[in-house]
N, C-alpha and C positions, 0 to 999 in steps of 0.2 A: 421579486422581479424576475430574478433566473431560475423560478419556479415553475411560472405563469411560460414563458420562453419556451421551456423544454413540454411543457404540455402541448400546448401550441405545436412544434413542430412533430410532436407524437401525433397526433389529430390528423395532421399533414400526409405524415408518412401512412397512416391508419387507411387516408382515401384513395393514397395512387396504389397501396396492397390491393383495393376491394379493384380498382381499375384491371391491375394485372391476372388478378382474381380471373375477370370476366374473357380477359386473353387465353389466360391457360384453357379455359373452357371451348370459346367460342375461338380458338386460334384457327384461322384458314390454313396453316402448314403445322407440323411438328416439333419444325427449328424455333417460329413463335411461341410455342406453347413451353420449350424448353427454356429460351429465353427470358419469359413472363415468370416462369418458378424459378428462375437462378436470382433474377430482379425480387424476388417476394423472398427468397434464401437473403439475403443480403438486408433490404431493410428491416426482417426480423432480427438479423445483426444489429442492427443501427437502434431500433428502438431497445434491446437488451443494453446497450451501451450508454445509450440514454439514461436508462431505469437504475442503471449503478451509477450514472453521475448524481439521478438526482436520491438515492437512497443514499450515496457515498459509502456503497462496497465497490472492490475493484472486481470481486469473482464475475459482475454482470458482466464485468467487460472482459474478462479471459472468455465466457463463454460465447456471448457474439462474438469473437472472433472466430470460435470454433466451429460455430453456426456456420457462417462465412463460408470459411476453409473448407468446411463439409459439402457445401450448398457447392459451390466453383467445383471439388473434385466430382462430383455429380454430376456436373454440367459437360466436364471433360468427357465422362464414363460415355456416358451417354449420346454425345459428337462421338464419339472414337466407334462407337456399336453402330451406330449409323451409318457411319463411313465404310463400313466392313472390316475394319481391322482388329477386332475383338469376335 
């Protein structure tokens, strides 16, 4: 049952990436487009954390996090180069 569930919301998370996918490309601004890859940074988190719940190792989920972490200090880098302060 809690099989089927986490496929399911993989599949989910699988169509708003390709959604964001098409932001990052076709974004009207920059700030969108950065947005769109901090959003796709994060649920590659989410399904990594998923994939160790359902394999039942925890390393999936140390490394979505890192994912994560990586994806957000990215997102800063790059506001901050924007803004001119870098």
């Amino acid at each position: 049952m809690m099989t089927s569930d986490i496929i399911l919301v993989s599949i989910i998370l699988a169509v708003l990436a390709l959604i964001l996918l098409y932001r990052v490309i076709r974004g009207p601004h920059v700030i969108d487009r950065v947005m769109a890859a901090d959003c796709i940074d994060v649920i590659i988190g989410l399904v990594m954390v998923l994939f160790g719940c359902y394999e039942g190792r925890g390393i999936y989920v140390d490394l979505g996090l890192i994912v994560a972490l990586l994806g957000f200090i990215g997102t800063v880098l790059i506001s901050k180069y924007m803004e001119g302060k870098i």
